[in-house]
mmCIF file of the N, C-alpha and C atoms, coordinates in Angstrom:
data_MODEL
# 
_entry.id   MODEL 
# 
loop_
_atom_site.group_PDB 
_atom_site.id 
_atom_site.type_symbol 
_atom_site.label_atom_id 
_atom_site.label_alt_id 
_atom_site.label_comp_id 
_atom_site.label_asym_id 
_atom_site.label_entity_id 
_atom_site.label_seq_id 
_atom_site.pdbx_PDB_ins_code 
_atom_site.Cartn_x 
_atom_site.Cartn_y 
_atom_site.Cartn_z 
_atom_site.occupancy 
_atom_site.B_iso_or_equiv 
_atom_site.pdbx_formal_charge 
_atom_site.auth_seq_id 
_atom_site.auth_comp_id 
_atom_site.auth_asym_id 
_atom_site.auth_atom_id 
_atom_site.pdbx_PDB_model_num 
ATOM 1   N N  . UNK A 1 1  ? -7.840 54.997 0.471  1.00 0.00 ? 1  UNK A N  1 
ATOM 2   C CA . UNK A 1 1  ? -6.515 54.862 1.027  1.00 0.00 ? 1  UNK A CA 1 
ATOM 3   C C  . UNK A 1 1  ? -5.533 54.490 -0.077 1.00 0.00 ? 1  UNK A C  1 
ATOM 4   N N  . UNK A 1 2  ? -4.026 54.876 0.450  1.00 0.00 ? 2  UNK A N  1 
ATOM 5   C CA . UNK A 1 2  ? -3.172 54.589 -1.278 1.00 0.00 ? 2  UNK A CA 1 
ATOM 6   C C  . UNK A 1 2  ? -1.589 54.286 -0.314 1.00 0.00 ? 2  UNK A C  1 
ATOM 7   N N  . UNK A 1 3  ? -1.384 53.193 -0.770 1.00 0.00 ? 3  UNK A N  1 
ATOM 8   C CA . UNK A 1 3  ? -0.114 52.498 -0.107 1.00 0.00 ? 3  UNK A CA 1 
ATOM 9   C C  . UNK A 1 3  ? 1.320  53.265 -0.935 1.00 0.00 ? 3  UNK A C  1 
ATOM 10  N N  . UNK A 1 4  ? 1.890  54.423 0.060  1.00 0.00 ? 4  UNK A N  1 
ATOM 11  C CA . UNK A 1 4  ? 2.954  55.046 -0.843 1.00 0.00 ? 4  UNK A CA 1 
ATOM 12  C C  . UNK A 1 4  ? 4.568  54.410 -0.608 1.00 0.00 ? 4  UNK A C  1 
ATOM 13  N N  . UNK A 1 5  ? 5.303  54.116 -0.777 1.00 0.00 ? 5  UNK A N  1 
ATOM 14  C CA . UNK A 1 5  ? 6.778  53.578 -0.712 1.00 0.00 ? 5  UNK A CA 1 
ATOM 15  C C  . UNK A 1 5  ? 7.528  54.987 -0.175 1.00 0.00 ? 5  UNK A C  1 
ATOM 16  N N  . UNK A 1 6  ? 8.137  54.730 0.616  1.00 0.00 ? 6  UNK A N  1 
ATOM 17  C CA . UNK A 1 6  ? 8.815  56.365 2.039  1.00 0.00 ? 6  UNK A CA 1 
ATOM 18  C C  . UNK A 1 6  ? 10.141 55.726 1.931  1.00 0.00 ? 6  UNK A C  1 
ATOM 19  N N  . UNK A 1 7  ? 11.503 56.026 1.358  1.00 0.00 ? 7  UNK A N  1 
ATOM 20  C CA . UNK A 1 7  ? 12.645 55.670 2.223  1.00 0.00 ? 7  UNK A CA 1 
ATOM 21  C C  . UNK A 1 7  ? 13.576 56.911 2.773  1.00 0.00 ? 7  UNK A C  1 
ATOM 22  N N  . UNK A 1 8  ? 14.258 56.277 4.080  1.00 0.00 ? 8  UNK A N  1 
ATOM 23  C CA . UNK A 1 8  ? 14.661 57.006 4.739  1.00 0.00 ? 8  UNK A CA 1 
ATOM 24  C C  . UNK A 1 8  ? 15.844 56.492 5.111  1.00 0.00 ? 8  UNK A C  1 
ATOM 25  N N  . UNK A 1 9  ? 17.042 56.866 5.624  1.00 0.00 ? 9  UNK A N  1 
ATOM 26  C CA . UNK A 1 9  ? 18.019 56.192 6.203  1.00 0.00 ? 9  UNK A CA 1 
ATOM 27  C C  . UNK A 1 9  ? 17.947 55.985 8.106  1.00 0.00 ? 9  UNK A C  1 
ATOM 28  N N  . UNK A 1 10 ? 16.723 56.491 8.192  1.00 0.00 ? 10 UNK A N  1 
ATOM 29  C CA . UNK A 1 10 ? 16.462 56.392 9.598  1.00 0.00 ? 10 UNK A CA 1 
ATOM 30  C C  . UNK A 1 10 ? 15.384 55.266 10.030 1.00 0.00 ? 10 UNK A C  1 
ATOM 31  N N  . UNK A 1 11 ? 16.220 54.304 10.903 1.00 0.00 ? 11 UNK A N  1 
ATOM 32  C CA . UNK A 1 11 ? 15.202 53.178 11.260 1.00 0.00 ? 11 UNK A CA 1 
ATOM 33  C C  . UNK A 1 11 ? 14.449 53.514 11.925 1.00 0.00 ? 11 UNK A C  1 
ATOM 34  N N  . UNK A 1 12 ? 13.211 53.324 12.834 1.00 0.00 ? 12 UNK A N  1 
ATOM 35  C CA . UNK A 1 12 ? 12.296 53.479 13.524 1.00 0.00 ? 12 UNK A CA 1 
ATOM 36  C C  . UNK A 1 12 ? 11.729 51.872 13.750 1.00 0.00 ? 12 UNK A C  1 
ATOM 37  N N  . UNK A 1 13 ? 12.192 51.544 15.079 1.00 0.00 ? 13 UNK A N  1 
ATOM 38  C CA . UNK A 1 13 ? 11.652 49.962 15.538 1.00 0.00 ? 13 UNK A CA 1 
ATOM 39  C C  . UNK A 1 13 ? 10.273 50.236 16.221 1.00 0.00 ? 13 UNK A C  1 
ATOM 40  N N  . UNK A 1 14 ? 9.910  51.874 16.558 1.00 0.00 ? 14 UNK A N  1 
ATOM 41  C CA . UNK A 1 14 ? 8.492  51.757 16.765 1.00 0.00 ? 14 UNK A CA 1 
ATOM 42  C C  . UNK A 1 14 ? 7.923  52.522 16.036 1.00 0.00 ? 14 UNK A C  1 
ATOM 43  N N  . UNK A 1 15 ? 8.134  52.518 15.007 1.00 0.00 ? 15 UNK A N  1 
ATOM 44  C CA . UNK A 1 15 ? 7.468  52.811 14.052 1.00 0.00 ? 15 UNK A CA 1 
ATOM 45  C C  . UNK A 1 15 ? 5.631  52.513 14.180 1.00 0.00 ? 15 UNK A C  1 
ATOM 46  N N  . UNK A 1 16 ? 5.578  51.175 14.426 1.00 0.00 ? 16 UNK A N  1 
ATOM 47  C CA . UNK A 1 16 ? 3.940  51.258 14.161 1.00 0.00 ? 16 UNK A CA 1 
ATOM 48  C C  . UNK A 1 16 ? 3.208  52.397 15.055 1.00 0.00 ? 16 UNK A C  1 
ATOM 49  N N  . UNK A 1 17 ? 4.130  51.980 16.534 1.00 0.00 ? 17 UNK A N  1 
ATOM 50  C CA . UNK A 1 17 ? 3.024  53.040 18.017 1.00 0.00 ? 17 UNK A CA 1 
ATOM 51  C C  . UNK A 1 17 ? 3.401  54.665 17.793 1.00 0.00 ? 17 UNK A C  1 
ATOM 52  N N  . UNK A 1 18 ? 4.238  55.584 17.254 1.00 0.00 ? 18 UNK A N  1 
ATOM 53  C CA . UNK A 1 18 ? 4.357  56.893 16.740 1.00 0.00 ? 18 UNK A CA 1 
ATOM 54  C C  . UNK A 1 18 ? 4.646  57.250 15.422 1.00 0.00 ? 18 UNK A C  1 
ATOM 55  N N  . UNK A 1 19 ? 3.930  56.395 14.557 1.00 0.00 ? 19 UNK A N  1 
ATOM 56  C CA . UNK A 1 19 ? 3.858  56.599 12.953 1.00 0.00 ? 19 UNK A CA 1 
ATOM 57  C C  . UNK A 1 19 ? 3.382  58.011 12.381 1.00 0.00 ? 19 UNK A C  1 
ATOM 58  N N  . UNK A 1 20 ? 3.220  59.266 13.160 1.00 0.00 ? 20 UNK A N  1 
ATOM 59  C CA . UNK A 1 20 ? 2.711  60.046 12.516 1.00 0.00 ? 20 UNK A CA 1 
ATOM 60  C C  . UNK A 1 20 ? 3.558  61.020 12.979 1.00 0.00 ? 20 UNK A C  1 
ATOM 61  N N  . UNK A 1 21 ? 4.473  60.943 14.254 1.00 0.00 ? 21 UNK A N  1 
ATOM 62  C CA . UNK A 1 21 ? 5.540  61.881 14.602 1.00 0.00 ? 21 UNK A CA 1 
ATOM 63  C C  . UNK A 1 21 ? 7.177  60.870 14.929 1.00 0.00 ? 21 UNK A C  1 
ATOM 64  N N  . UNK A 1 22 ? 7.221  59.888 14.050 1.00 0.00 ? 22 UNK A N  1 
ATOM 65  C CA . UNK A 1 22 ? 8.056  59.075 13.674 1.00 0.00 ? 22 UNK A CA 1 
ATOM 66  C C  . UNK A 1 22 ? 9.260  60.221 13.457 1.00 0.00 ? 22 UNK A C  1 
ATOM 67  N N  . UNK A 1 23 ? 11.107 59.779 13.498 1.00 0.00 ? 23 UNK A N  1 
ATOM 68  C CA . UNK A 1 23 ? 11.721 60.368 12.887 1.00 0.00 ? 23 UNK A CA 1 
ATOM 69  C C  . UNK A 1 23 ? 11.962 59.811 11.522 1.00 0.00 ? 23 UNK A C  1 
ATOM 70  N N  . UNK A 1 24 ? 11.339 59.106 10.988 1.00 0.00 ? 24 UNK A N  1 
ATOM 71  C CA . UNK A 1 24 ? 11.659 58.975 9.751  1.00 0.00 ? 24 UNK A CA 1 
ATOM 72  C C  . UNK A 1 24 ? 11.402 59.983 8.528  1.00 0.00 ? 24 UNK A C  1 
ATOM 73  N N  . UNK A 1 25 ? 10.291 60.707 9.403  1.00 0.00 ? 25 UNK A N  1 
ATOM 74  C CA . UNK A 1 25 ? 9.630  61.730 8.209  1.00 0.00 ? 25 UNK A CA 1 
ATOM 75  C C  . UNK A 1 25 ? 11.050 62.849 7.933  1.00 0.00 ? 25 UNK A C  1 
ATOM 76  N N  . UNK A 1 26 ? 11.981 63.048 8.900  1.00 0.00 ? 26 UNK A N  1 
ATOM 77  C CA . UNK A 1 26 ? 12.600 64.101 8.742  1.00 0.00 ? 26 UNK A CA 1 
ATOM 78  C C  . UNK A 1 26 ? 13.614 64.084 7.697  1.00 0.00 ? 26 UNK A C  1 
ATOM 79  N N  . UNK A 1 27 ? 13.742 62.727 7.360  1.00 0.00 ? 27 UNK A N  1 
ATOM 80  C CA . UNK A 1 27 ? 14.858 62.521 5.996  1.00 0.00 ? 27 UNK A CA 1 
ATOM 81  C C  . UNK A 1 27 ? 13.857 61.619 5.153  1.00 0.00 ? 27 UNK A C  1 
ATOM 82  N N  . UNK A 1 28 ? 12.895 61.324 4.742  1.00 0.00 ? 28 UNK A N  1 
ATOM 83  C CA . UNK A 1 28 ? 12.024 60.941 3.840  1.00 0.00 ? 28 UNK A CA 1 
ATOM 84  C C  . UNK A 1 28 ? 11.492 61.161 2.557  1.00 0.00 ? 28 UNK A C  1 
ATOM 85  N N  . UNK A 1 29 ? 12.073 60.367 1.069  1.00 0.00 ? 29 UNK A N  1 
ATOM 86  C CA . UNK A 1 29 ? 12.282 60.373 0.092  1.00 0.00 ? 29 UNK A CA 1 
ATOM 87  C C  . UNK A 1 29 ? 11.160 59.390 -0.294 1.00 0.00 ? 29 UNK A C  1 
ATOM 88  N N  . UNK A 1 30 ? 10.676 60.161 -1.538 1.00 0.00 ? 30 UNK A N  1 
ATOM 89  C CA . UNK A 1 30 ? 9.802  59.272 -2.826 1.00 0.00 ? 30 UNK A CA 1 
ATOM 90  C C  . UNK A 1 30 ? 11.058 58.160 -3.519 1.00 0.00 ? 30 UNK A C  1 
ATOM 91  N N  . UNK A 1 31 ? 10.612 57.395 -4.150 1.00 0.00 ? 31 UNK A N  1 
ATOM 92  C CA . UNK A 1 31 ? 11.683 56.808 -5.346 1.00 0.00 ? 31 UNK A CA 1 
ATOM 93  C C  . UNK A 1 31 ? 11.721 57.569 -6.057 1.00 0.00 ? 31 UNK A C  1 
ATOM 94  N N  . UNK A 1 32 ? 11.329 57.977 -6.838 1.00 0.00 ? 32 UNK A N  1 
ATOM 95  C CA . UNK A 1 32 ? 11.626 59.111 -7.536 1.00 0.00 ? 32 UNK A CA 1 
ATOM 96  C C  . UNK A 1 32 ? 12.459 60.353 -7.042 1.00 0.00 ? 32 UNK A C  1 
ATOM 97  N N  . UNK A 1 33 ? 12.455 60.698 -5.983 1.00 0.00 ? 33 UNK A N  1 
ATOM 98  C CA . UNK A 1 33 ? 13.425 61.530 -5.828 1.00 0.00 ? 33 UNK A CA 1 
ATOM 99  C C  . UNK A 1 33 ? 15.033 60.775 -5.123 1.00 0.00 ? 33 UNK A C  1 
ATOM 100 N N  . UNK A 1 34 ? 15.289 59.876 -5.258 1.00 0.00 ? 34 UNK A N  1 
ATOM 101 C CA . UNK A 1 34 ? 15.786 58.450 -4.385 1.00 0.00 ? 34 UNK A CA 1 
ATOM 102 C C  . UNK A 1 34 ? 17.204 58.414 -5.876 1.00 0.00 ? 34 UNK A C  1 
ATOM 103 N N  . UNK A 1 35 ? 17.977 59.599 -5.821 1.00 0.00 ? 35 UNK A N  1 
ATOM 104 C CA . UNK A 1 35 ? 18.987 59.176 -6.786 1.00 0.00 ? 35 UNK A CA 1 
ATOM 105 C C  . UNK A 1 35 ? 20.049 58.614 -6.295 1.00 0.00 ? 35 UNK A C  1 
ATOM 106 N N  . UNK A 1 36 ? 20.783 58.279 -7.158 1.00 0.00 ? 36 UNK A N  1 
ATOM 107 C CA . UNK A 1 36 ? 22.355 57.718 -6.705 1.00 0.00 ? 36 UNK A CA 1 
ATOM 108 C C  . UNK A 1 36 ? 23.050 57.793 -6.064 1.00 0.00 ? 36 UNK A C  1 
ATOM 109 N N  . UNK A 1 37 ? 23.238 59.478 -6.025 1.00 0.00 ? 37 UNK A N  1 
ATOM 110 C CA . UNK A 1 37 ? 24.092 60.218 -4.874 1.00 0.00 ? 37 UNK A CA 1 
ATOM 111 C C  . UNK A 1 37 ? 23.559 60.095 -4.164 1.00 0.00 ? 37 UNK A C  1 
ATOM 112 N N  . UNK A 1 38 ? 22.229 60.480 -3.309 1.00 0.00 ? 38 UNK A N  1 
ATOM 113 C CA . UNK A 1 38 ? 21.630 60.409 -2.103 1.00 0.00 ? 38 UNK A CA 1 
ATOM 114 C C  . UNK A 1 38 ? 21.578 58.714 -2.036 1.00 0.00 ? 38 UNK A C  1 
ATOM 115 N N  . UNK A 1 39 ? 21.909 57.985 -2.359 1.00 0.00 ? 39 UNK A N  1 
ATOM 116 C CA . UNK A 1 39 ? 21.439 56.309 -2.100 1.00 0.00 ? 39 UNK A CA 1 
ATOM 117 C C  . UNK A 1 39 ? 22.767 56.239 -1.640 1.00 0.00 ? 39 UNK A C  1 
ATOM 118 N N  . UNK A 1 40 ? 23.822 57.145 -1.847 1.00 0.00 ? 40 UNK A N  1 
ATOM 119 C CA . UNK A 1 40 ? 25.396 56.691 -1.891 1.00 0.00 ? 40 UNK A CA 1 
ATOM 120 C C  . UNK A 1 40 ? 26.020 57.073 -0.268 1.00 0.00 ? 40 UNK A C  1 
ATOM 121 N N  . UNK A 1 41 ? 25.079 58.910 -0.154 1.00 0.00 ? 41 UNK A N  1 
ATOM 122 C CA . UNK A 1 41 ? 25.593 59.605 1.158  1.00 0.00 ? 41 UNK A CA 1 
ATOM 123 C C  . UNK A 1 41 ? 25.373 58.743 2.613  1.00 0.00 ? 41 UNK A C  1 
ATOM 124 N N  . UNK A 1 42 ? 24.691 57.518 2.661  1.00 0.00 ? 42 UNK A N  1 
ATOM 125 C CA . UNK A 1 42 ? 24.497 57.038 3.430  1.00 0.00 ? 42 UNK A CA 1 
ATOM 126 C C  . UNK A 1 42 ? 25.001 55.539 3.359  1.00 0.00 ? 42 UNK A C  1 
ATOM 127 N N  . UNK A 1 43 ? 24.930 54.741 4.282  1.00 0.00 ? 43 UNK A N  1 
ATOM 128 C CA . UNK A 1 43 ? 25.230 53.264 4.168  1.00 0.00 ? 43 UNK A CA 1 
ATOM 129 C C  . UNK A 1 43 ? 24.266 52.250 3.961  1.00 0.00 ? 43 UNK A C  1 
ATOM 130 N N  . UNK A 1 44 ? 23.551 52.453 5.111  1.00 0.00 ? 44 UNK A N  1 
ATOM 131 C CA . UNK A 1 44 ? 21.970 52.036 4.614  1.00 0.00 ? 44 UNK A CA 1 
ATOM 132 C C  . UNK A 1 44 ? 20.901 52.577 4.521  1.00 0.00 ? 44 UNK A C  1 
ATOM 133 N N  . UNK A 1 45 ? 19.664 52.637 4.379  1.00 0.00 ? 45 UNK A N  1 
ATOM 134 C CA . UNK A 1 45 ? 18.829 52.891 4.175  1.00 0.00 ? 45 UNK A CA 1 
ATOM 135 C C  . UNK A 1 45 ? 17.537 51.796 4.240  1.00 0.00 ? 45 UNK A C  1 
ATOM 136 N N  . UNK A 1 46 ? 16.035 52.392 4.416  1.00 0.00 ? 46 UNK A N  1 
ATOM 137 C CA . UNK A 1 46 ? 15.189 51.431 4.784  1.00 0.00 ? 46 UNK A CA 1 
ATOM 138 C C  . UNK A 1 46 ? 13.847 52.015 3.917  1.00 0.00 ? 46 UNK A C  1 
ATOM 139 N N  . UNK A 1 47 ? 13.211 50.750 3.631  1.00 0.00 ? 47 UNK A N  1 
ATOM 140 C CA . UNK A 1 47 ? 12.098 51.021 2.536  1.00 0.00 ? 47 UNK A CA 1 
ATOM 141 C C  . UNK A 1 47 ? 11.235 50.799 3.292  1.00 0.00 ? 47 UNK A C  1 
ATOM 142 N N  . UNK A 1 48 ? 9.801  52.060 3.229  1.00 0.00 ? 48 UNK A N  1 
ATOM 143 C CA . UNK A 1 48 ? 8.686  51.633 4.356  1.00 0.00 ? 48 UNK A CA 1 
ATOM 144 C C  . UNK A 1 48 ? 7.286  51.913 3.350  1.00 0.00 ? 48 UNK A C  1 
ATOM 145 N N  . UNK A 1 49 ? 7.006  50.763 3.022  1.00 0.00 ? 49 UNK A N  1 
ATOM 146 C CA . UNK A 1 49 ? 5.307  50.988 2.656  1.00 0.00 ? 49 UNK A CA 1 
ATOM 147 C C  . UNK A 1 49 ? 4.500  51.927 3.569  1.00 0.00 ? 49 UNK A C  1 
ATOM 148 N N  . UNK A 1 50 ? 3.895  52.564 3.395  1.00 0.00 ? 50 UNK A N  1 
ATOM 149 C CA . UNK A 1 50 ? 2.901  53.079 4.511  1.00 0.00 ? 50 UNK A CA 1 
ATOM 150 C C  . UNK A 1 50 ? 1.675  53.540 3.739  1.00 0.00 ? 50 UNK A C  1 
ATOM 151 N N  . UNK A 1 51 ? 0.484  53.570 4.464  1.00 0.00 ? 51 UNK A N  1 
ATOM 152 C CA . UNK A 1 51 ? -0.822 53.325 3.742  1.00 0.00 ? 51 UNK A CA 1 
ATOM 153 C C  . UNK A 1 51 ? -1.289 54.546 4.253  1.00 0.00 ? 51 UNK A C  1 
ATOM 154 N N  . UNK A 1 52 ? -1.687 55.376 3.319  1.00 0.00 ? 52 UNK A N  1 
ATOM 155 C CA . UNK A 1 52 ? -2.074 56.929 3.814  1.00 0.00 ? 52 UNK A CA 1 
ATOM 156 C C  . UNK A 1 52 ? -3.210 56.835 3.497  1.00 0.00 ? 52 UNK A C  1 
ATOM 157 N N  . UNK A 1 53 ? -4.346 57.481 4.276  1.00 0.00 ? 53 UNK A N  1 
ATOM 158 C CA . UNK A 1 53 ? -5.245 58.302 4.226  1.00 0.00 ? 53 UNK A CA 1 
ATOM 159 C C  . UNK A 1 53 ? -5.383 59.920 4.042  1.00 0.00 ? 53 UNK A C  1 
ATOM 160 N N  . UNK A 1 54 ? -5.465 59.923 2.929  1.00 0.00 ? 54 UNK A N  1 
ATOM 161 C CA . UNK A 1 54 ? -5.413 61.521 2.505  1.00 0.00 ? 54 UNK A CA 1 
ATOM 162 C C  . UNK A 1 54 ? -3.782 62.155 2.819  1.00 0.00 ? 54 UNK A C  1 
ATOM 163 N N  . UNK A 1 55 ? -3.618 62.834 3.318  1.00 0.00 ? 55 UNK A N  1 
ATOM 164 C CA . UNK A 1 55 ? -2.054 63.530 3.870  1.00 0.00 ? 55 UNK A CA 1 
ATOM 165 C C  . UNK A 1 55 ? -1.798 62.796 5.032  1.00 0.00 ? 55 UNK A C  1 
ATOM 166 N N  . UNK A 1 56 ? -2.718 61.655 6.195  1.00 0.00 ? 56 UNK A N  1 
ATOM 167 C CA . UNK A 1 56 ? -2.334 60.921 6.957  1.00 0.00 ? 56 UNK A CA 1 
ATOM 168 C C  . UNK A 1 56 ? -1.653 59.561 6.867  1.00 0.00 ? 56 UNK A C  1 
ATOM 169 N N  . UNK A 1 57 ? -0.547 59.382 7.062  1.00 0.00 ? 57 UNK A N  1 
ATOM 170 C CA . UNK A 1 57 ? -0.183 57.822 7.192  1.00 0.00 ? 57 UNK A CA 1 
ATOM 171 C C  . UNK A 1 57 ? -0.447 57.490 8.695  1.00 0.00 ? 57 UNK A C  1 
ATOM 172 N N  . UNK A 1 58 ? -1.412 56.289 8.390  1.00 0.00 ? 58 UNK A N  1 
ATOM 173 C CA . UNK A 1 58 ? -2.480 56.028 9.202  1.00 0.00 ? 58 UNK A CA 1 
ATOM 174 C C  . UNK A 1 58 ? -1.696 54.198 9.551  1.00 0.00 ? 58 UNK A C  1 
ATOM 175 N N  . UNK A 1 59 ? -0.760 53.393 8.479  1.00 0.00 ? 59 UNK A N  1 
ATOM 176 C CA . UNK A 1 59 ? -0.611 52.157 8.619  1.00 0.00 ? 59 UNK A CA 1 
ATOM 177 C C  . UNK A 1 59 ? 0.798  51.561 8.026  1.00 0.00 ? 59 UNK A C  1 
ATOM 178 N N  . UNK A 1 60 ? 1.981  50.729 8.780  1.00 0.00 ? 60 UNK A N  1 
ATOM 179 C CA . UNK A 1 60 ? 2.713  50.554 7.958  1.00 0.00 ? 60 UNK A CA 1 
ATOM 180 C C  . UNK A 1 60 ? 2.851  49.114 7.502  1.00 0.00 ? 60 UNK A C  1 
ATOM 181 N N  . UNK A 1 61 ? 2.854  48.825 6.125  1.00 0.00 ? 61 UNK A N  1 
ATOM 182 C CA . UNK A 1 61 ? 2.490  48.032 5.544  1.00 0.00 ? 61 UNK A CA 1 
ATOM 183 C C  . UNK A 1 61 ? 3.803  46.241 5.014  1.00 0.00 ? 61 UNK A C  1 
ATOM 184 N N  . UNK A 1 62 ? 4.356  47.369 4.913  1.00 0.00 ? 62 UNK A N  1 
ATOM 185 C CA . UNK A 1 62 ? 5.584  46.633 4.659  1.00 0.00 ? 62 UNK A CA 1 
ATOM 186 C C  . UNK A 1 62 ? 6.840  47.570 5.263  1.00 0.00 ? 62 UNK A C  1 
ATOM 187 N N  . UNK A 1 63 ? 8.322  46.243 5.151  1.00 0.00 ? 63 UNK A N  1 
ATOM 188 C CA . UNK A 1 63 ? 9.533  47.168 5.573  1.00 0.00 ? 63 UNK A CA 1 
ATOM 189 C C  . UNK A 1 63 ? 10.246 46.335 5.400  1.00 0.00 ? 63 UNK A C  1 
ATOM 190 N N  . UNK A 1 64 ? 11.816 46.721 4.660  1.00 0.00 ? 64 UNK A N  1 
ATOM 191 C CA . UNK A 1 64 ? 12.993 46.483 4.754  1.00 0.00 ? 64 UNK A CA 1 
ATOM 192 C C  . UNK A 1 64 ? 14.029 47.064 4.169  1.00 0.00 ? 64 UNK A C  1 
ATOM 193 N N  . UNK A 1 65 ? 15.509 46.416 4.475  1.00 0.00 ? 65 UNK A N  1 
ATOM 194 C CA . UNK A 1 65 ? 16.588 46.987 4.865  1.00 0.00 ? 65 UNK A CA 1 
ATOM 195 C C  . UNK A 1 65 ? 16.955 47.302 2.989  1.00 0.00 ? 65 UNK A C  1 
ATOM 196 N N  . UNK A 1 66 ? 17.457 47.929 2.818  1.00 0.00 ? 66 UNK A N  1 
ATOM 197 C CA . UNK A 1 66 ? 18.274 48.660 1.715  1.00 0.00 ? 66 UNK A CA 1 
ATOM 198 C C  . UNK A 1 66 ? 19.663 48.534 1.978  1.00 0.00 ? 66 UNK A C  1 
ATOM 199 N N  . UNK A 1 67 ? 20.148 47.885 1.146  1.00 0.00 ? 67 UNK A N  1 
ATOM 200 C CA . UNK A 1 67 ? 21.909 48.096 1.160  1.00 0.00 ? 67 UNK A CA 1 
ATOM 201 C C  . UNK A 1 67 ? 22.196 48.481 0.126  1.00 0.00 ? 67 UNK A C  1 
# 
């Protein structure tokens, strides 16, 4: 298993009970792809640990708010 860092500007408060058809996946960024401008087009944004199994994120690990 490998704990990857996901941000998104989309919260999800149930995130844990539909973590695999979550809307977060639909705007979901690496840090690395996580530049300036895209950190800018939005107001906030939210940082989500999630612990994948293979191509599954199976667990979320950590979370918080981005300003």
């Amino acid at each position: 298993m490998k704990n990857e860092i996901v941000l998104s500007p989309v919260l999800d408060k149930d995130l844990s009970k539909n973590l695999i058809n979550s809307p977060i996946w639909k705007k979901a960024y690496k840090p690395e792809e996580f530049t300036d401008e895209l950190r800018l087009s939005k107001s906030k944004w939210y940082e989500y640990t999630v612990r994948f199994e293979g191509l599954k994120p199976v667990q979320v690990t950590k979370f918080r708010t981005l300003n």
